[in-house]
N, C-alpha and C positions, 0 to 999 in steps of 0.2 A: 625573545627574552622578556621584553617588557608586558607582552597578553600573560605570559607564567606569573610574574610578579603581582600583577592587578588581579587573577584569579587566587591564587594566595591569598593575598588581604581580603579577597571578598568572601573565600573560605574561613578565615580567621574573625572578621568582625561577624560571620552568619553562628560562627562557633561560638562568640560570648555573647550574642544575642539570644541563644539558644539557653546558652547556659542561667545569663541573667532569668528569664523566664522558668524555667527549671523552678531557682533557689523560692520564687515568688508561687510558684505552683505549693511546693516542698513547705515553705510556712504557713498555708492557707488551708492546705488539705484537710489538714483537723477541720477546720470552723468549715468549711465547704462539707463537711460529711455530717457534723452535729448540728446545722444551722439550715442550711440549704441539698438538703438530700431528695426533696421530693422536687426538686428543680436542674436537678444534675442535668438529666436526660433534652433539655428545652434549650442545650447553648450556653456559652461562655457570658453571653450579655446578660440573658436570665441569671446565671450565677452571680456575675455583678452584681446584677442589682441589690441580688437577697443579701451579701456581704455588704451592701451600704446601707440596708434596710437594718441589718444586727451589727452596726457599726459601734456601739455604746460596748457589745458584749464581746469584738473578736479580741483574739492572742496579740499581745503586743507585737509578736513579731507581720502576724499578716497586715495587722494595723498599718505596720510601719513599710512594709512591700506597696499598700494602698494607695499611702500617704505619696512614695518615691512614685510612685505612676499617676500623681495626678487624679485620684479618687478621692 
């Protein structure tokens, strides 16, 4: 009973860890395709960075996705 209950929660916290990630993909997408399009393909870090590099210019909202991760 108790291996069921611990794989639950670790399905549940994998579920809004996922989700959290999602909602930050989901605000960003615009600026990630208007800003850093010729960097898409080079990784997630590469994308980063161009989003710190047009940090004066993004959406308030991925601004604020940035800001909550520590960017």
């Amino acid at each position: 009973m108790g291996r069921i209950l611990l794989s639950i929660s670790f399905v549940v916290l994998a579920s809004a860890a996922s989700a959290q990630q999602q909602v930050g993909h989901d605000a960003c997408a615009r600026d990630v395709s208007r800003f850093c399009r010729s960097v898409m393909g080079n990784g997630d870090q590469a994308v980063l960075a161009c989003l710190k590099e047009h940090r004066a210019r993004l959406s308030k909202a991925c601004d604020k996705i940035m800001t909550e991760h520590g960017q």
